[in-house]
N, C-alpha and C positions, 0 to 999 in steps of 0.2 A: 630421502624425502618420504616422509609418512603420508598417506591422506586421509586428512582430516575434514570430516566426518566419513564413514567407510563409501567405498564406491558401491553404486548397485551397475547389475548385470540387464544387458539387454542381448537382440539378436540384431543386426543388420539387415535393411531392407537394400538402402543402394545412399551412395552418397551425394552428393550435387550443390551447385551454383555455389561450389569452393566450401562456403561455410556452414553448411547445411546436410543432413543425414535428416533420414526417415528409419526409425528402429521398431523393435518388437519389447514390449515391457514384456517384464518376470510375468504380470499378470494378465498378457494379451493383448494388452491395449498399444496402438498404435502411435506414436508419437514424432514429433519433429525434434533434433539435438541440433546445438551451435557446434562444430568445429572449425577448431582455433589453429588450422596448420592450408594454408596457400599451392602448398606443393599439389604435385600429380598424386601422393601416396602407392603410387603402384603396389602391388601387392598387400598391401595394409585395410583394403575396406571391400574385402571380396563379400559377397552377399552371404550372407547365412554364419559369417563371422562372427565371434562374439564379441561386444562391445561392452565396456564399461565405464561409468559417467559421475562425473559427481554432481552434485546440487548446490545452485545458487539460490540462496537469501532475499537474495537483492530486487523486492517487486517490483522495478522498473522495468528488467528482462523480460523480452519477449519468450525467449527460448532458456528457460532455468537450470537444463540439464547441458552439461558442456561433454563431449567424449573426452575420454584421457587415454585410455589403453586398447589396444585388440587383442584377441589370442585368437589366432588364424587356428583353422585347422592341420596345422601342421604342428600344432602345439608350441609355438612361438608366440614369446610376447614383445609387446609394439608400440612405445610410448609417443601415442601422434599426437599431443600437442605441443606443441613445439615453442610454446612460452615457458616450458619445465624445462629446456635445455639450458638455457642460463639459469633458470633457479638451482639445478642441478650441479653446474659447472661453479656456482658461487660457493654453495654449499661445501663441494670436495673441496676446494680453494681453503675456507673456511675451517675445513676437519686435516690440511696437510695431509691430505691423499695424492696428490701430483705434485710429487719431489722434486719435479725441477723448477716448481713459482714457492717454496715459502719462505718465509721471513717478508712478507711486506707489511708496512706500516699503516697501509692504509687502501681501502679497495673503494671506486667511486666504479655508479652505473652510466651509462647513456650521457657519457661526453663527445661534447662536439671536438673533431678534428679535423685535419687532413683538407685538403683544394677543392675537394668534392661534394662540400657539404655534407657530412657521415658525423655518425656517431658511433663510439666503438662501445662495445660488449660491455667490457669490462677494462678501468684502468686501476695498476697494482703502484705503487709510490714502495721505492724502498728507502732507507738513508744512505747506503754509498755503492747503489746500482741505478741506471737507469731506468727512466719509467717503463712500463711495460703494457703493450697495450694488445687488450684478448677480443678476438673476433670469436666466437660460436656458433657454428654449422651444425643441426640434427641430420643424423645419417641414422635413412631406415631403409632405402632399397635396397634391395636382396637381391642377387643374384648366385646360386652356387652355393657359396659361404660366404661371397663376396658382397660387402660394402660399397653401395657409390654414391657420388654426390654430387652432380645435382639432381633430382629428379624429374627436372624441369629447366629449359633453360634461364638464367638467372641474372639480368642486365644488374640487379643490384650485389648479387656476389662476386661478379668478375670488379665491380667497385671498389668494393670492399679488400679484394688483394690490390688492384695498384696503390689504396693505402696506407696496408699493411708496408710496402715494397717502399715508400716514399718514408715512414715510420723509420723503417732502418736506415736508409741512409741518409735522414736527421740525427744518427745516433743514438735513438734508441732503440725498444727491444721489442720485435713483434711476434705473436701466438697465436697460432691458427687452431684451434681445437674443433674436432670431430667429436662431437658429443653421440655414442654410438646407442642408441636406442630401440635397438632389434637384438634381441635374443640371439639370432640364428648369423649375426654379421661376425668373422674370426678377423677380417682386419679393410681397410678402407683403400679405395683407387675415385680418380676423379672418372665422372663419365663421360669421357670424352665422345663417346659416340651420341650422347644427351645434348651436350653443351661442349663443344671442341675448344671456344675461345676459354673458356674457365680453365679447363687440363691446361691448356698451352702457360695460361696466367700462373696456376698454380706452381707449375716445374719453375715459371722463372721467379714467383716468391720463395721459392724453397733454395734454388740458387744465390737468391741475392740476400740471402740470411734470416728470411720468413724462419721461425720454428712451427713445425708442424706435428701436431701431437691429437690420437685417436682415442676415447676412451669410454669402455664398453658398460653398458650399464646394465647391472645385477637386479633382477625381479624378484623379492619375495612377496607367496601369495598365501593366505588365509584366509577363508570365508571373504568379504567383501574387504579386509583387509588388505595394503598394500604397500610397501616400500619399494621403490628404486633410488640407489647407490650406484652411483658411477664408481668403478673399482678398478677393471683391468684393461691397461695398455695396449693398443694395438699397434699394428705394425701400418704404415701409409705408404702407399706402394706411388712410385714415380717414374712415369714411363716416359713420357713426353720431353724430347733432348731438345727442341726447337725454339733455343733461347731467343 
């Protein structure tokens, strides 16, 4: 994914009331940004970070500049908005970059499923497989080298696996992806010390034939230019035995 028009560069002042940062323009001037990500961000919006935002058109907006990336000082970079995870994940989908979903016929967004009233990710229609239905997780706490998820705990993710878990044993086929959006994460663990009932959930979707798949996304950067591509496979680590 390209951005289009290039992003401009700010500084972080602190971020707050969830969707809302206070930044430093290029040229000093103080300003208020939308972000479009719920989570805690731990480690993603430390003060004096640099931020990078694109610009909305649209003179309705209150707030025109949205964040989209951090590059912490640790030289890691941080794709916090967390509506690019599924545009992300459609995209690889789309270029048969994750070889274990291509050949499908046909990819619908935001259908309703499941007892819960949910909608899933992403549904893949094959001709002589089962439908397949993708849920999509952004994974950006860091811990280590380690990946976790959730950042918070998440009554609508632990949703989301029972299901996934009811998905399968309707006979079809269910995908949990970890859309990995931190530079610095080498592979993903649930955080059970965050969120216990989610790990607990997640060992028994992985059990009961959940496929669980992690996949790290590539930054390149030039001037206000920017692409990230989901490209490499991580490993999703399962500790939790208390089916």
């Amino acid at each position: 994914m390209k951005y289009t028009p290039k992003l401009k560069k700010a500084t972080l002042i602190k971020r707050y009331k969830r969707f809302l940062a206070d930044v430093i323009l290029e040229d000093g001037t103080a300003t208020t940004i939308h972000c479009a990500n719920t989570g805690a961000m731990t480690g993603c919006a430390e003060p004096d970070d640099t931020v990078w935002y694109s610009t909305s058109d649209n003179p309705k907006r209150k707030y025109p500049f949205s964040w989209e990336l951090t590059h912490t000082k640790n030289n890691h970079y941080i794709c916090v908005n967390t509506i690019r995870a599924n545009q992300l994940v459609e995209e690889a989908l789309h270029n048969n970059t994750i070889t274990e979903l291509t050949g499908f016929n046909s990819l619908q967004r935001e259908v309703k499923y499941g007892t819960e009233n949910s909608r899933i990710d992403i549904l893949l229609k094959f001709n002589n497989q089962p439908d397949t239905y993708i849920e999509v997780k952004s994974v950006t706490l860091l811990e280590g080298d380690m990946g976790y998820f959730p950042d918070a705990v998440t009554g609508r993710g632990q949703k989301h696996l029972r299901e996934l878990i009811e998905v399968v044993e309707q006979g079809h086929r269910a995908v949990l992806i970890f859309a990995v959006l931190h530079s610095g994460i080498d592979s993903v663990k649930a955080a059970d010390y965050i969120d216990p009932e989610y790990a607990k959930l997640l060992a028994q979707a992985k059990y009961k034939g959940v496929e669980l798949l992690a996949i790290k996304a590539s930054f390149t950067h030039l001037g206000g230019d920017f692409e990230v591509v989901l490209k490499q496979i991580l490993p999703v680590i399962i500790t939790e035995t208390n089916y």
